[in-house]
N, C-alpha and C positions, 0 to 999 in steps of 0.2 A: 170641642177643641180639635184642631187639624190633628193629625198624625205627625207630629215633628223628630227627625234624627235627636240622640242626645248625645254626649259626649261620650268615647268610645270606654273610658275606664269602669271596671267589673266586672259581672260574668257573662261569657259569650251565649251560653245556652240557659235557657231554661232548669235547672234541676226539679228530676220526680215528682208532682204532685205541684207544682209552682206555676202559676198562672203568673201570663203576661200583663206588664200595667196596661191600666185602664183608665177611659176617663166616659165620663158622661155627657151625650151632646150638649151644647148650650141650647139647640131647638130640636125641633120636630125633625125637619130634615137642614143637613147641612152638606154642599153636594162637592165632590172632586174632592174628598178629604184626601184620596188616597193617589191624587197627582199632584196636590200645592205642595209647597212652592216649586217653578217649571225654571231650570235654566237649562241654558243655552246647550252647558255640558252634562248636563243629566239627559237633556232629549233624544240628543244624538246616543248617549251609553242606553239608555233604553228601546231606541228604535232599532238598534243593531240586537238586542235582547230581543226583542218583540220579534224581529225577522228569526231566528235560531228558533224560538219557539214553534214560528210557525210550520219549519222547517220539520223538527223533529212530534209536530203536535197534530198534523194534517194526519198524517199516513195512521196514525192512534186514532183519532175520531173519527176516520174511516172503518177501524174497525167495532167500535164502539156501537156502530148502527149494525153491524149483526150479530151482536148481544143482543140490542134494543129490538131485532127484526123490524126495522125502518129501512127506507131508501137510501142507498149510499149518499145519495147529494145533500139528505141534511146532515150529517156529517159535518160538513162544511158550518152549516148553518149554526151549530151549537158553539162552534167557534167565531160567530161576527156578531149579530146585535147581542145578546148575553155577554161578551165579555166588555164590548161598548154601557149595556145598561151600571153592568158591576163598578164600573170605573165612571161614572158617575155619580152613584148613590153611596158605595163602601165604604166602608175606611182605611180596610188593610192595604198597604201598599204593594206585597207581595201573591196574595192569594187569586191564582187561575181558577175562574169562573166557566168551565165548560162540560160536556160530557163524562162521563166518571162511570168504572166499569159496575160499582156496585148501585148504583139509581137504575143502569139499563138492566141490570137483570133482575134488580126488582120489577120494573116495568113489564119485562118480558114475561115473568112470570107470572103476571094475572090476564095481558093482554091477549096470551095465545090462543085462550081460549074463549077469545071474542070477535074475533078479524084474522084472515088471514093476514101472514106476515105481509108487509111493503103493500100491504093496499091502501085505498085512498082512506077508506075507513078506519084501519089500524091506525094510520098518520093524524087522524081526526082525533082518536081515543088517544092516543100518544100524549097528546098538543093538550087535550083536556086534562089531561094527569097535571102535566108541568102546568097550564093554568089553575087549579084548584092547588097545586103545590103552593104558588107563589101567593095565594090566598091564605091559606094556612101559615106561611111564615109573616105576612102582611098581618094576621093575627095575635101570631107569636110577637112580633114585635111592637103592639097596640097593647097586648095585656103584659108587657114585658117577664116574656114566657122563657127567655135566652137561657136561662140558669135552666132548662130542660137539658140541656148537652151533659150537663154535669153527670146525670144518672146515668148514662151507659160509660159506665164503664171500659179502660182500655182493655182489660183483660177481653171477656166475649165478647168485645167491636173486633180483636185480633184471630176472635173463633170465627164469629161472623163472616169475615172478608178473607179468612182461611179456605171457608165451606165456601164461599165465591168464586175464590182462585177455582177449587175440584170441579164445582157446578159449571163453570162456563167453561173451562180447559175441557170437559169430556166433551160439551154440547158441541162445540166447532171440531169432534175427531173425524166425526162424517163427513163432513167435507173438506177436512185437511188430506182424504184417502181418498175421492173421489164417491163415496156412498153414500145414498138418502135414508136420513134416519126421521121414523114418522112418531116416533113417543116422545115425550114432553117430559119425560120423567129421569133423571140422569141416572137411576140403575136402569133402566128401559134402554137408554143411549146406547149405554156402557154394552148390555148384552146385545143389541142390535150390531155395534160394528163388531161384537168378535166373534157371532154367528155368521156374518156377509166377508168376512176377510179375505175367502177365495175369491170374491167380487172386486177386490180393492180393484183401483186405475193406478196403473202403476206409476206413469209419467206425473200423477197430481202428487203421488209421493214425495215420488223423486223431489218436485217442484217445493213440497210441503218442508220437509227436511232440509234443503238447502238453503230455505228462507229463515226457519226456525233456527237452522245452526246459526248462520251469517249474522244475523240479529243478535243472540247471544253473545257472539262473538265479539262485538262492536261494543255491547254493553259491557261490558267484562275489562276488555283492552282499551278501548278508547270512548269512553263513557260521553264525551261531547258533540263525538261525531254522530251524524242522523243517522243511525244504522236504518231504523225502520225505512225514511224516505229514499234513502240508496237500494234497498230492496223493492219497493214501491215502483221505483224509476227504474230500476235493473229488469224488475217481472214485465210493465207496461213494453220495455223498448224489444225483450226477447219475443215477448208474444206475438206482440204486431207484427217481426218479422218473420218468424218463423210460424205462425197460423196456427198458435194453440186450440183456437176453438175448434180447427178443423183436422184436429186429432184428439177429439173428444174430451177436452180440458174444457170446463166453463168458464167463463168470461163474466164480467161486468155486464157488457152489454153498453150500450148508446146512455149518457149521463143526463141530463136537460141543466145547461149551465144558467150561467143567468143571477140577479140576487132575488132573496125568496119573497116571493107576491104577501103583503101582511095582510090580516084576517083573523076572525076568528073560528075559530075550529068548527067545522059543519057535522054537529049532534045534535039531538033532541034531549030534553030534560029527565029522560025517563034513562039517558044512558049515564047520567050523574051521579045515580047512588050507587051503581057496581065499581066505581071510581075510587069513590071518597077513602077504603081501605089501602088501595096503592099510593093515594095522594099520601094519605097521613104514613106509611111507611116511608115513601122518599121525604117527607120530611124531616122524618126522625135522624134520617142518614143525614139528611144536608145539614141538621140544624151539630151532630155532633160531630161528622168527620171536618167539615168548614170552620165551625168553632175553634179545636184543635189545632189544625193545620195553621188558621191566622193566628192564636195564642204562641203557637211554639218560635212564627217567623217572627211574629212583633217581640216578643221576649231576646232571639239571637240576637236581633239588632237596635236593642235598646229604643223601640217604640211604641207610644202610645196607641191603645185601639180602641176603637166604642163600635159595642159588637151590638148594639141598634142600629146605628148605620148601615153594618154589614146585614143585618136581616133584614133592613130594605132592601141593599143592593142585590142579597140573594132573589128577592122576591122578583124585585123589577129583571133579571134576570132572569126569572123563570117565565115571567110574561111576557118577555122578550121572544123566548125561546117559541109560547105556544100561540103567538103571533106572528110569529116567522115560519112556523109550519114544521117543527121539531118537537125533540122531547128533553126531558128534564137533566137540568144542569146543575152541576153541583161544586161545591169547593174541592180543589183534586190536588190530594199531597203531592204525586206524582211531578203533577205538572208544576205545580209551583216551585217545587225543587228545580225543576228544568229552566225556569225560567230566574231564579235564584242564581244557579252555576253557568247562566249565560252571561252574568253582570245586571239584569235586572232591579231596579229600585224604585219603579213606583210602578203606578198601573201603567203609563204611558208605553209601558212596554206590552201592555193586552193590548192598548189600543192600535199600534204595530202589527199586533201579530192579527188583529182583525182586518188591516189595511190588505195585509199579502194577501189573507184569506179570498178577499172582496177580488182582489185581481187575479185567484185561481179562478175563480167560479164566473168569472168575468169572460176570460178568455183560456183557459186549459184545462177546462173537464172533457173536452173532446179526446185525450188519449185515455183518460179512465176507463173507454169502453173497452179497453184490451185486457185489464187487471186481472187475473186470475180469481175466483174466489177461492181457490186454497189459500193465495197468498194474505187475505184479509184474513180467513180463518189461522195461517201460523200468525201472522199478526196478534189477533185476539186469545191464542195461546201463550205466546210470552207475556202478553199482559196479565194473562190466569194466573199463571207460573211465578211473575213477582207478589202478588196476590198472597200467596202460601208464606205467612211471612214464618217459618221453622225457626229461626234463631229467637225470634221473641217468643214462641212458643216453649223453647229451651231455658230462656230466663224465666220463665212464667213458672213450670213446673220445677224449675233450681228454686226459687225463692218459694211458690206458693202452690202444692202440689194438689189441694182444692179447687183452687184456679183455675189451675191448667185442667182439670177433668172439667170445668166449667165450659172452658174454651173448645174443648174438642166434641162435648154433646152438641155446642151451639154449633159449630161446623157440621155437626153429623145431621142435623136437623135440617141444615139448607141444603145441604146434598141428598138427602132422603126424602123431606118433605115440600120442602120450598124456600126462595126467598125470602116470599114475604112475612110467610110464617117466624122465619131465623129472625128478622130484624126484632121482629114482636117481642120473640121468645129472649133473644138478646138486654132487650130495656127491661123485659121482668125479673131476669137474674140477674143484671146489674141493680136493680129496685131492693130486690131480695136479698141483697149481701150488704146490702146499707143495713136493713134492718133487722139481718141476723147479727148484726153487731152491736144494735141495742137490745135487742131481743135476749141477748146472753153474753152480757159485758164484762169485760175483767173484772174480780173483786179482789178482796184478800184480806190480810191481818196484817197489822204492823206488827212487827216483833223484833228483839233487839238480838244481831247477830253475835258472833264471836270477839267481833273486833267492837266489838261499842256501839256500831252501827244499826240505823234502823233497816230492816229490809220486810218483801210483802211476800207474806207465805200464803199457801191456798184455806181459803176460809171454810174450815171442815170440822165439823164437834172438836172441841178442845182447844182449838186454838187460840191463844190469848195471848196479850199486850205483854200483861203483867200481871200477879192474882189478884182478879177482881176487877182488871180492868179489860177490856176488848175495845179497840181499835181497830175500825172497820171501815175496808176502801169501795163506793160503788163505783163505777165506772160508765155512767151510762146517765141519761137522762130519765126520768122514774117514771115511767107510762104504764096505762094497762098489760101490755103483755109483757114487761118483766117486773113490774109488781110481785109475783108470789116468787121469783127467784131471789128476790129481797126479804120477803116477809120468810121466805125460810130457809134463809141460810142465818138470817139475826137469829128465829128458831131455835136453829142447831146450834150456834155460837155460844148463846146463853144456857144450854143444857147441859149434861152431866160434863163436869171437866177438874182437874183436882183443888181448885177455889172457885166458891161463889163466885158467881159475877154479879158486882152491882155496878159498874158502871158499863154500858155501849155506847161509846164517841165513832159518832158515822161521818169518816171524812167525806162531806158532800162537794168536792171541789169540783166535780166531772157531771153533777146532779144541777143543770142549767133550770131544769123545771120541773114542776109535778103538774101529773091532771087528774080529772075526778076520781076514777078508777084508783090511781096508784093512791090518792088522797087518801081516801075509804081505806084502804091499807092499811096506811101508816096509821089513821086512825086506830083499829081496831090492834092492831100491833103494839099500841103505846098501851092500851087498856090490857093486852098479855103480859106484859112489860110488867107494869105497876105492880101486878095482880102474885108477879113471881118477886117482885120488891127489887126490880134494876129501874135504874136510871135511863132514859133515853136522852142522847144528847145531840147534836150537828154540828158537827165544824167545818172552817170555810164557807160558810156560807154565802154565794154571792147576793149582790141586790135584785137581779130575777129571781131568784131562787126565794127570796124572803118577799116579795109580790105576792108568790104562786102560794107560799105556806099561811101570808095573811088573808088570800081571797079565800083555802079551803079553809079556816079557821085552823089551821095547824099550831099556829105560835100558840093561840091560849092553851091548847092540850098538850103540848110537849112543854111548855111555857118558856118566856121571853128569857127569863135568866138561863138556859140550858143549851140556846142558839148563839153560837162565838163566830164572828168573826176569823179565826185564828186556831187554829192543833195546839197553840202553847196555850190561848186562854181555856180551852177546854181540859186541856191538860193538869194546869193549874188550880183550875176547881174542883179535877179528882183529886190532888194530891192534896188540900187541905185538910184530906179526912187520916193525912198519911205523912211520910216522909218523904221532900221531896223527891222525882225523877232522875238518877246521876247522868240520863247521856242527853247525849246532843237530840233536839225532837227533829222526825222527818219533816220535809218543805218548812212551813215556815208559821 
């Protein structure tokens, strides 16, 4: 199904935890979802979009290539065929398909030490990252792999791309100060310039600081205006006339304009496997920061998204990218926000903004050779610096102060150890908090408050319903590893307390399945049960739930009359040994 506007009534944003609607293609591929339908007065609001972008999206993917340690001129390149492939294949109408600072310093971080940076070789391993990426999502979207995004978590994606902001803000301070720094290691960085400080260049400062404030500036005060490209154009027009390089300021140097010659990347087979771990990390980033980013825009503006599609168009965009002779592109909140707060609404506005690009590279890379590289290095600083997102950080540890330690080991990890390591490390503790939450799931007792009320107290020896009865909440699905946190808190439940208990009613409403492991449990559990003369019983039971309990053979040993539907039918058949319950029963 196309991407279609809906009518503008309910909510503008997504709330917490709310994914945007979705539909499923009706085929395999279905192309230009995310430009039909084209009229007259959306081409013009999006060309004029697409122009802004470009405007304010050049001077950033220049700087992107020395994160990535590539050539300035692809730069260029990650923003023409790539955002042309995405607006073919995607869906999303809003999501910018280009360069993105966290894939370049994943990349940088395994490439360094295979190629020197900007060589022809590097540019070759680059190209083959982003083509084995675009393989890897070509697969992801073949074994409909997409519900991978789900598992990283916001939380350390926010530590992750925290320790990115640190990691790349130090790597560019060498040459925001005019000094060469030869470690690879961002405490290496860090101690290199503050040992050489009596070495700074003072003019690349001066240069460094006046571009880093102005930037800031712009973004703060006038958020629409191109700050970076007015700094870009402002460095280029002083240099050239005032003769930076020949007052020992580094330069750009000579650009080779032109559009990029397509090919495939010139390697051998043997340089494939040292790869395949950087591949599969920009994947992981493309597949969850891209997912996100199009969830959150298709949800503002009430549209439908089929995030197959988009894991073609990512794909077809990455083999865009490493046959164009660049490196890995990725979905960029950044940018789509930019291209969002230009009036932007469908892709027609990437493909805009790949027009301009085509006629920089066409006819005015020739004053590139004046640029300063400080000025790309404060460039790639303010990009570090939005990077550090603190106020989510702030919400993280106000609501979830596990979290937030979560989030700042994963930052400390990419600043300490590496990128590619963080992104790893990142999907294992988002992995790991899924399943410490079945691992050790709320339980409780119902028990009847002050007011008449049921409420759920902690399930601890003694606590009970009512004598004789326990009323017991799992919360989790019953697997091997929280099996014995089951089998021994029923245990304690039924042990010394001031009345027998003969009945245990396990409200299993949270208990979607059992497996062998947990099975074997409850087995031997019913047989302690019996043995002490209690009752085991289940309530709520759903119809998965009574699948899983016919295949272990569970109904015959707990038996079929003891499995309710319903807390009131089980309730019910304790109390015919009794008088009935006065209050009201919890849920239903």
């Amino acid at each position: 199904m196309s991407v279609q506007p809906t009518p503008p009534p309910g909510p503008d944003r997504l709330q917490s935890g709310q994914r945007a609607p979705q539909t499923r293609s009706g085929g395999w591929l279905r192309l230009f979802q995310g430009i039909r339908p084209v009229t007259r007065a959306g081409a013009a609001r999006d060309a004029l979009a697409g122009f802004q972008l470009a405007a304010m999206n050049i001077p950033q993917a220049l700087g992107y290539t020395k994160i990535a340690g590539m050539p300035v001129v692809t730069g260029f390149y990650t923003v023409l065929l790539p955002l042309l492939a995405f607006a073919v294949f995607g869906s999303s109408r809003y999501l910018v398909v280009s360069a993105d600072s966290a894939t370049a310093a994943i990349l940088a971080g395994k490439l360094e030490g295979m190629a020197p940076a900007a060589s022809a070789r590097y540019v070759a391993l680059a190209s083959t990252v982003a083509l084995l990426t675009a393989g890897f999502l070509l697969l992801a979207r073949i074994l409909k792999l997409g519900f991978l995004a789900d598992f990283l978590s916001q939380t350390v994606l926010t530590g992750f791309l925290t320790g990115v902001g640190f990691q790349v803000g130090i790597a560019v301070l060498g040459g925001m100060v005019g000094l060469e720094v030869h470690s690879n290691r961002t405490v290496g960085q860090l101690f290199e310039v503050f040992r050489s400080l009596p070495q700074v260049h003072l003019l690349t400062v001066v240069i460094s600081a006046v571009v880093v404030t102005g930037v800031f500036a712009f973004n703060r005060f006038a958020p629409k205006v191109p700050g970076t490209l007015i700094a870009v154009a402002g460095a280029i027009a002083v240099s050239a006339a005032w003769d930076f390089a020949g007052h020992g300021i580094t330069i750009v140097g000579p650009v080779v304009g032109g559009l990029p010659h397509l090919g495939l990347p010139d390697v051998h087979w043997k340089d494939i496997v040292p790869l395949l771990g950087v591949s599969g990390s920009c994947f992981v980033m493309i597949l969850a920061q891209s997912a996100a980013t199009a969830r959150f825009y298709a949800g503002h503006h009430h549209q439908r998204l089929d995030e197959s599609a988009d894991l073609v168009g990512l794909s077809a965009a990455n083999a865009a990218a490493a046959l164009s002779g660049t490196f890995v592109v990725d979905g960029s909140p950044t940018q789509t926000a930019m291209v969002e707060s230009s009036g932007g609404q469908s892709q027609l506005a990437q493909v805009a903004t790949a027009i301009a690009v085509a006629f920089v590279l066409l006819f005015l890379t020739k004053p590139l050779q004046y640029l300063p590289r400080c000025v790309l290095g404060a460039i790639v600083f303010f990009i570090a610096v939005r990077l550090i997102d603190v106020r989510g950080l702030r919400e993280i540890r106000r609501e979830s102060p596990g979290e937030y330690a979560l989030a700042l080991f994963t930052a400390a990890v990419v600043v300490l150890v590496g990128v590619e390591q963080g992104i790893v490390l990142a999907m294992v503790l988002s992995l790991l908090r899924v399943v410490r939450h079945s691992y050790r799931p709320h339980t409780g007792v119902f028990v009847v408050s002050k007011g008449d009320a049921w409420q759920l107290v902690p399930a601890v020896p003694g606590a009970a319903t009512e004598p004789g009865l326990v009323m017991y909440r799992f919360g989790a699905a019953l697997f091997y590893a929280n099996a014995s946190q089951f089998a021994e808190e029923i245990r304690g439940l039924v042990g010394p307390a001031p009345s027998p208990t003969r009945w245990l009613v396990v409200d299993a409403e949270a208990i979607t399945n059992v497996d062998y492991t947990a099975a074997r449990m409850v087995r031997q559990l019913q047989q302690e049960l019996v043995h002490c003369g209690v009752v085991l019983a289940l309530a709520r039971v759903s119809l998965s739930l009574k699948a899983d309990l016919d295949r272990h053979f569970l109904t015959g040993v707990i038996g079929p009359e003891r499995i309710f539907d319903r807390l009131h039918d089980a309730l019910a058949a304790f109390a015919e040994r009794k008088d009935p319950l006065p209050h009201p029963l919890p849920g239903r």
